[in-house]
MIDOSE-1310 file (N, C-alpha, C; in nm, 2 decimals, decimal comma, always signed):
residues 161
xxxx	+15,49/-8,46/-7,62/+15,38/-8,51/-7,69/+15,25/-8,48/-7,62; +15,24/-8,47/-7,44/+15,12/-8,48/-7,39/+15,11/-8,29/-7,42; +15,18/-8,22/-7,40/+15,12/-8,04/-7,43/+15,10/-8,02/-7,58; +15,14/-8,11/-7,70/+15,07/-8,08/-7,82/+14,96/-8,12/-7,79
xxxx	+14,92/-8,26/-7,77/+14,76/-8,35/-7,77/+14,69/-8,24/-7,67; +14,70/-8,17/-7,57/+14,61/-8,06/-7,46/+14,66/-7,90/-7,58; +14,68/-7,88/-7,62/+14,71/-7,73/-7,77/+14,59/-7,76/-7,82; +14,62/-7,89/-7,93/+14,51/-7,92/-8,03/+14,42/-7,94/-8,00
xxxx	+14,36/-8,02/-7,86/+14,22/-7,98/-7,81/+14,21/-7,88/-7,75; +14,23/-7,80/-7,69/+14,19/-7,62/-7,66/+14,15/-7,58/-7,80; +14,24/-7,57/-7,93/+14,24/-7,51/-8,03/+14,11/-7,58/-8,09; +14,07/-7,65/-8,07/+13,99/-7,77/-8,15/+13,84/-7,72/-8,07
xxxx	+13,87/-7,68/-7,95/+13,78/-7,66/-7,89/+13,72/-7,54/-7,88; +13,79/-7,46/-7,94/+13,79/-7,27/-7,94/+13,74/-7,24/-8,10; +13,74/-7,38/-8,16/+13,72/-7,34/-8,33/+13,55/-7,39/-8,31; +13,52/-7,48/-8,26/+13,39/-7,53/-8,26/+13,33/-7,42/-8,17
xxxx	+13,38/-7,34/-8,08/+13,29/-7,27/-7,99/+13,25/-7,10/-8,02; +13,34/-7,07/-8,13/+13,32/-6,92/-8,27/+13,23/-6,97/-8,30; +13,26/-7,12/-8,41/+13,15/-7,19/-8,49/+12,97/-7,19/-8,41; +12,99/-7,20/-8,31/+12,85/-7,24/-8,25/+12,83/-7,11/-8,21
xxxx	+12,86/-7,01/-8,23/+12,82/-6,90/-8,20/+12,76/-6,79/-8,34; +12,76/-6,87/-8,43/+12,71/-6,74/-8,53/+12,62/-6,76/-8,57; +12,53/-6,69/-8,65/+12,40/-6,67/-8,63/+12,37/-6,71/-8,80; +12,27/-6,73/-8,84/+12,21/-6,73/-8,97/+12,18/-6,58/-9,06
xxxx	+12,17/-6,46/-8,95/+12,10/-6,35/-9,03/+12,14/-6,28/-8,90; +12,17/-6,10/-8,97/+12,19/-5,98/-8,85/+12,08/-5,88/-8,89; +12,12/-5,78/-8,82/+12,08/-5,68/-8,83/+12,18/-5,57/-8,83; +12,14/-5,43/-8,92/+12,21/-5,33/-8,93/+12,10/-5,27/-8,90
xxxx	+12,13/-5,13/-8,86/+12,04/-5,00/-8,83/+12,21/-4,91/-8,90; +12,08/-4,85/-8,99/+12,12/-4,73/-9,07/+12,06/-4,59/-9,03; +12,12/-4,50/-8,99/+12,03/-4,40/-8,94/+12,06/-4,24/-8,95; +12,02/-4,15/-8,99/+12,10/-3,97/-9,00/+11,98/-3,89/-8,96
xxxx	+12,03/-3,76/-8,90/+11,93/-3,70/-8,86/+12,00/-3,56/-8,88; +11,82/-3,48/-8,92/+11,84/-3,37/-8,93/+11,81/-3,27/-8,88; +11,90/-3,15/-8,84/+11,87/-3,09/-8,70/+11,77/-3,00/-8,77; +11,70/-2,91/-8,67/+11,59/-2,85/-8,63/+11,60/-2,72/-8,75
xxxx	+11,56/-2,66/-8,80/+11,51/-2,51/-8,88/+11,41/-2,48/-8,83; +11,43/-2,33/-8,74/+11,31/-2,26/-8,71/+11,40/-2,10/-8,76; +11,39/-2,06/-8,87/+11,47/-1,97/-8,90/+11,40/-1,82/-8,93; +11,47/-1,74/-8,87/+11,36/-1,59/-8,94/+11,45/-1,44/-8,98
xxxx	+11,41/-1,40/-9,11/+11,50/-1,29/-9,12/+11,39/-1,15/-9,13; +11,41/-1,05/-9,04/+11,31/-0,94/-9,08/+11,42/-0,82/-9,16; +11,38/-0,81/-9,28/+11,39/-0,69/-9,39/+11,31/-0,59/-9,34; +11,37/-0,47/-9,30/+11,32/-0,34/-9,28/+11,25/-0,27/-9,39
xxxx	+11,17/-0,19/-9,40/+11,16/-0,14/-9,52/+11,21/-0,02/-9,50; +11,31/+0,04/-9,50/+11,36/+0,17/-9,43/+11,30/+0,27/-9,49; +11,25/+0,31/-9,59/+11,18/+0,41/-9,67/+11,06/+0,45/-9,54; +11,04/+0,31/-9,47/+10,89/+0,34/-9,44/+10,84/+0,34/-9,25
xxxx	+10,96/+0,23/-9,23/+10,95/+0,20/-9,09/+11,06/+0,31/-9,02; +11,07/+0,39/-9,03/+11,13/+0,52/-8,98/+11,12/+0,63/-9,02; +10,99/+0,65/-9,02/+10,96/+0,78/-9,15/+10,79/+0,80/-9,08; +10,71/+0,71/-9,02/+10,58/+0,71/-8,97/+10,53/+0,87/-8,92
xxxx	+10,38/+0,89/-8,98/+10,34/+1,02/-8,93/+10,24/+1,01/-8,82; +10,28/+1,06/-8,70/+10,27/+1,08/-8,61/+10,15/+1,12/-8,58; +10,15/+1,29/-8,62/+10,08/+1,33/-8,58/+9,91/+1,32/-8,65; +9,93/+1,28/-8,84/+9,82/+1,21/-8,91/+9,78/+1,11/-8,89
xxxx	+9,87/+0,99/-8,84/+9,84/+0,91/-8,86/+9,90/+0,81/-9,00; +9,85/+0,64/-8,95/+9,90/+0,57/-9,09/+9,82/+0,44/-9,10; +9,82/+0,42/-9,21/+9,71/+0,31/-9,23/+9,79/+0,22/-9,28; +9,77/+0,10/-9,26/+9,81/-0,02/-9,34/+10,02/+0,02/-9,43
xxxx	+10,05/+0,09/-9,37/+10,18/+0,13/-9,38/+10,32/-0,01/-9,40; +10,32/-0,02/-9,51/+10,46/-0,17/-9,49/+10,55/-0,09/-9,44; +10,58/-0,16/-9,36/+10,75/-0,14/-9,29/+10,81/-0,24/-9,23; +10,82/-0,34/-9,32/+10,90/-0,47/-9,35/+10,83/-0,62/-9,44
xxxx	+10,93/-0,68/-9,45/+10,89/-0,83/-9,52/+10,99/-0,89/-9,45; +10,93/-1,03/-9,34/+10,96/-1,12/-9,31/+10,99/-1,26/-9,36; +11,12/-1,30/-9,37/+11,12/-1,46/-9,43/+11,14/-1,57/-9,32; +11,02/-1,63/-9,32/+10,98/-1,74/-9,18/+11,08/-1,92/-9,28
xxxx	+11,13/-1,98/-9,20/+11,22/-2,09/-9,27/+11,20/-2,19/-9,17; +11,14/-2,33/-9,12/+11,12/-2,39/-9,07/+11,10/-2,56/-9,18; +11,14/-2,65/-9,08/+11,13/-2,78/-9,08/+11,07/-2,87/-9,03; +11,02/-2,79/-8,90/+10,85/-2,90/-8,82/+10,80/-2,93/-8,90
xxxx	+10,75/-3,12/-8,88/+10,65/-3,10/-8,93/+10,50/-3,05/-8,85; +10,53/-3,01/-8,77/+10,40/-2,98/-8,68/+10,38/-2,81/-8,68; +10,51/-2,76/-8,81/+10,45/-2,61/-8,79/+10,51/-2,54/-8,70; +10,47/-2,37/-8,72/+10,52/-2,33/-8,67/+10,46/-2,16/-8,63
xxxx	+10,50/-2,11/-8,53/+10,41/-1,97/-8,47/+10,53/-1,87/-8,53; +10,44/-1,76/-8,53/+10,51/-1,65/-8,54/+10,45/-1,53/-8,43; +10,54/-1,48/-8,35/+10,53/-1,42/-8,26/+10,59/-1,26/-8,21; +10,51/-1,17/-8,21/+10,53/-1,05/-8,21/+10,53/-1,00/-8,06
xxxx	+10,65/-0,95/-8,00/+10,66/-0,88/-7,89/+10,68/-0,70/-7,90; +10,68/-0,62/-7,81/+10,64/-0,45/-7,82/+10,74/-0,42/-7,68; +10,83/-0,39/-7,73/+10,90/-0,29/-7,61/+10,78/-0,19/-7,48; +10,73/-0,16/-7,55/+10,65/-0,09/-7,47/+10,46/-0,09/-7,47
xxxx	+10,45/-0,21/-7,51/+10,34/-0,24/-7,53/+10,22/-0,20/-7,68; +10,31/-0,16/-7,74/+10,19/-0,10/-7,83/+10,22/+0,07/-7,84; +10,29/+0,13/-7,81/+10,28/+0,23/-7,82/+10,39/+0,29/-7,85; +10,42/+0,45/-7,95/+10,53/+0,51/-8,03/+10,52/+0,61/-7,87
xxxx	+10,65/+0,63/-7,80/+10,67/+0,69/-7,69/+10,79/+0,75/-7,77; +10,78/+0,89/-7,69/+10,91/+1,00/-7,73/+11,00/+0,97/-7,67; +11,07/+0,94/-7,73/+11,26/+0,93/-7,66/+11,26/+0,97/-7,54; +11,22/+1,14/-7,47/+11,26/+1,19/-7,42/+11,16/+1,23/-7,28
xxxx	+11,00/+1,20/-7,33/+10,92/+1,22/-7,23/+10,85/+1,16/-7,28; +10,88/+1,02/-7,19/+10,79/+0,91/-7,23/+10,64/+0,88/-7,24; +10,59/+1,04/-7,16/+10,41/+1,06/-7,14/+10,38/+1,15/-7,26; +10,45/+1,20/-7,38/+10,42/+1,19/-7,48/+10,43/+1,09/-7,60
xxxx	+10,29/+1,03/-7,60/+10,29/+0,85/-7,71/+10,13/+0,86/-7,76; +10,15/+0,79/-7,87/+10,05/+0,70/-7,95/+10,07/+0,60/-7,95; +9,96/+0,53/-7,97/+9,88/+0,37/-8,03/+9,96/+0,34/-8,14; +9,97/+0,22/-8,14/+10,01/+0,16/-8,30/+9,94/+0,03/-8,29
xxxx	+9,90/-0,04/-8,41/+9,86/-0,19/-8,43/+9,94/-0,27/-8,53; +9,99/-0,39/-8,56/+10,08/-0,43/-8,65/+9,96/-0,54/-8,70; +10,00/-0,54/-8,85/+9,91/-0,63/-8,93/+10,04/-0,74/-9,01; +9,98/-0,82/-9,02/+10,12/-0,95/-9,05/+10,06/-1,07/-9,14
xxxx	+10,13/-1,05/-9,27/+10,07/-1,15/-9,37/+9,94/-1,15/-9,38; +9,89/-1,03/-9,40/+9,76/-0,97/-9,43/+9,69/-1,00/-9,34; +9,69/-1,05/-9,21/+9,58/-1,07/-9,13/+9,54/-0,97/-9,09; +9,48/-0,90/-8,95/+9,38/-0,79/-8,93/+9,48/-0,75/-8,83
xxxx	+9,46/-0,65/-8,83/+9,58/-0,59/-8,74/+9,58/-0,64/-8,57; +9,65/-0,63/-8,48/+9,63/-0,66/-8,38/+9,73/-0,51/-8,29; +9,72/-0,55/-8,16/+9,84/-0,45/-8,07/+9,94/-0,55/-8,00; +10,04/-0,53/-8,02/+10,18/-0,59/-7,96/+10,16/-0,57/-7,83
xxxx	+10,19/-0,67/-7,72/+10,19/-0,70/-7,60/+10,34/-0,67/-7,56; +10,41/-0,71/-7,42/+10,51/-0,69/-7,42/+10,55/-0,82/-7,42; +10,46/-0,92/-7,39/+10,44/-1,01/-7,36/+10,48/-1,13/-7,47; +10,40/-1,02/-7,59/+10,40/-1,12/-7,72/+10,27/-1,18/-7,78
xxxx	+10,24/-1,18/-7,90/+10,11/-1,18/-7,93/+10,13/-1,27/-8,08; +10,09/-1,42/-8,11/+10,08/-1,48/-8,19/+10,03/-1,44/-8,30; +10,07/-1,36/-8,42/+10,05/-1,34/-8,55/+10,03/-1,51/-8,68; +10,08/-1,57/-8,65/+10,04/-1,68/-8,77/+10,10/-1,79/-8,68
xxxx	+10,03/-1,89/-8,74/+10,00/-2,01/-8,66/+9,98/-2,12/-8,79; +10,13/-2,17/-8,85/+10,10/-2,24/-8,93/+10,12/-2,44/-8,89; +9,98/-2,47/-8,91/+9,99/-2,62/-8,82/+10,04/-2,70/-8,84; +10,09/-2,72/-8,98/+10,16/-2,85/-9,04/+10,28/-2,79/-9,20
xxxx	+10,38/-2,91/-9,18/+10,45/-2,85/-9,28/+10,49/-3,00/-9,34; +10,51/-2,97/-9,45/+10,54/-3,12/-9,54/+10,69/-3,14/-9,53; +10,76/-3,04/-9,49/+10,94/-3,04/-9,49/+11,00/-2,89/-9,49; +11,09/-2,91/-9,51/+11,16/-2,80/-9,55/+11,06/-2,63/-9,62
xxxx	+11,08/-2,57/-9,54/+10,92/-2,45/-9,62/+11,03/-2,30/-9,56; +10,99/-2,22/-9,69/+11,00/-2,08/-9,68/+10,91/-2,02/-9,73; +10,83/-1,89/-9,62/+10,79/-1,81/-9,66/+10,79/-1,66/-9,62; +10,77/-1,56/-9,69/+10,75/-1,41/-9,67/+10,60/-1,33/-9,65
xxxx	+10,64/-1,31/-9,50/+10,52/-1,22/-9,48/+10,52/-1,06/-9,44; +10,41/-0,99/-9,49/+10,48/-0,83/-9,49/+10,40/-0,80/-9,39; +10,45/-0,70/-9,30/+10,44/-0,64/-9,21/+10,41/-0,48/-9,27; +10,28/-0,45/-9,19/+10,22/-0,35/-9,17/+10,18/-0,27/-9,05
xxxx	+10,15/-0,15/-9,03/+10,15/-0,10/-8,94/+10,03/+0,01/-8,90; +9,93/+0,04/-8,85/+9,84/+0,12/-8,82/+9,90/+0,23/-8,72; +9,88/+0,36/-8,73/+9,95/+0,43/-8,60/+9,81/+0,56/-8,58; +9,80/+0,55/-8,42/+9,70/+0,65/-8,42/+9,72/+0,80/-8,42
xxxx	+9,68/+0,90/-8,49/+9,71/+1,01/-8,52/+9,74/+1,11/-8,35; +9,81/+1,17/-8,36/+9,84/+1,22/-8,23/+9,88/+1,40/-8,29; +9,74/+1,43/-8,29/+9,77/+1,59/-8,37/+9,81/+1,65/-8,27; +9,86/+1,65/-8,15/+9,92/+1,74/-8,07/+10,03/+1,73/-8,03
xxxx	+10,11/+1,62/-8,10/+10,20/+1,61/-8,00/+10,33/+1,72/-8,04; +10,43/+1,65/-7,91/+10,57/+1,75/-7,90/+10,66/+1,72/-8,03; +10,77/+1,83/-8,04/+10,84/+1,76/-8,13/+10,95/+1,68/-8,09; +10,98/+1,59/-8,21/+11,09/+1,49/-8,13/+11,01/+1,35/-8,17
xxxx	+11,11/+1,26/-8,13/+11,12/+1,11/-8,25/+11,04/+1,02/-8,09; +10,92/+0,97/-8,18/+10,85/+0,88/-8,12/+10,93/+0,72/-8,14; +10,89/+0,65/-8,08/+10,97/+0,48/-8,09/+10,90/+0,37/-7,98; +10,92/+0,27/-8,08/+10,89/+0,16/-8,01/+11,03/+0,04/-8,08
xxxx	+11,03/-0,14/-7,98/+11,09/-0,18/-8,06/+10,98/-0,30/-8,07; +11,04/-0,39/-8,18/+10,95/-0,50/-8,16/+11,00/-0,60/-8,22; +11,01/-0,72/-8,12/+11,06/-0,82/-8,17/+11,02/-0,94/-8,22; +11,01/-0,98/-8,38/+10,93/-1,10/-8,41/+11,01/-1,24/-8,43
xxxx	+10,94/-1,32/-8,38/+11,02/-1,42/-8,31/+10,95/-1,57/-8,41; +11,01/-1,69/-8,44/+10,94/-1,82/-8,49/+10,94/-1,91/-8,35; +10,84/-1,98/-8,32/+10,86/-2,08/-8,27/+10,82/-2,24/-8,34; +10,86/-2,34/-8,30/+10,81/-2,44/-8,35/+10,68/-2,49/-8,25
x	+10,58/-2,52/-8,29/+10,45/-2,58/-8,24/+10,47/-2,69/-8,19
């Protein structure tokens, strides 16, 4: 009889002490996230970006369209690097080269660094954004040179701001 009467108060005493513990109101946190898009595809124009005249020269020449894909909202850079700084060098003797300038989503042409040289600088984005910018190319005429395939590379890059 005395270990039932010490059961039923433990139990009696374990039901009131849940009880005094619950609250009137909680909280949930609900939460998902979405990872980063800084995405870039460069389309060659092959007709045009391996076909460049050298020795005339070329003006405003497309030889590609770019599609920039990003989800900052703070935007995002687009960034042009040059294997060799700017310049179409011969495969084979590299002290035969020309100048080139690259123009990008119509802006004014600039010269590729090796370094890398910021072409568009978009500051804000409302969400999710795609867009296409075409790439152009200026090359300075080099009426003397040797024969044989001039080259550069160049790599265009997205960053997020």
């Amino acid at each position: 009889m005395g270990i039932t009467k010490i059961a039923t108060a433990v139990m009696t005493t374990l039901a009131l002490g849940s009880t005094a513990m619950a609250a009137s109101s909680g909280t949930l946190l609900l939460q998902g996230t979405v990872s980063v898009v800084n995405d870039i595809v460069v389309a060659a124009n092959t007709a045009n970006n391996t076909s460049l005249n050298i020795t005339a020269g070329e003006t405003g020449k497309n030889v590609a369209t770019v599609t920039e894909t990003s989800n900052n909202l703070n935007g995002y850079k687009i960034k042009i690097s040059s294997a060799t700084g700017g310049e179409l060098r011969h495969t084979t003797n590299a002290a035969q080269k020309t100048t080139y300038k690259i123009g990008y989503d119509g802006a004014a042409s600039v010269t590729p660094t090796v370094a890398g040289v910021v072409v568009k600088n978009v500051s804000s984005l409302p969400g999710l954004t795609t867009d296409s910018s075409d790439v152009t190319v200026d090359v300075t005429a080099y009426a003397n040179a040797a024969a044989g395939t001039y080259q550069d590379t160049l790599t265009i890059a997205i960053e997020a701001n």
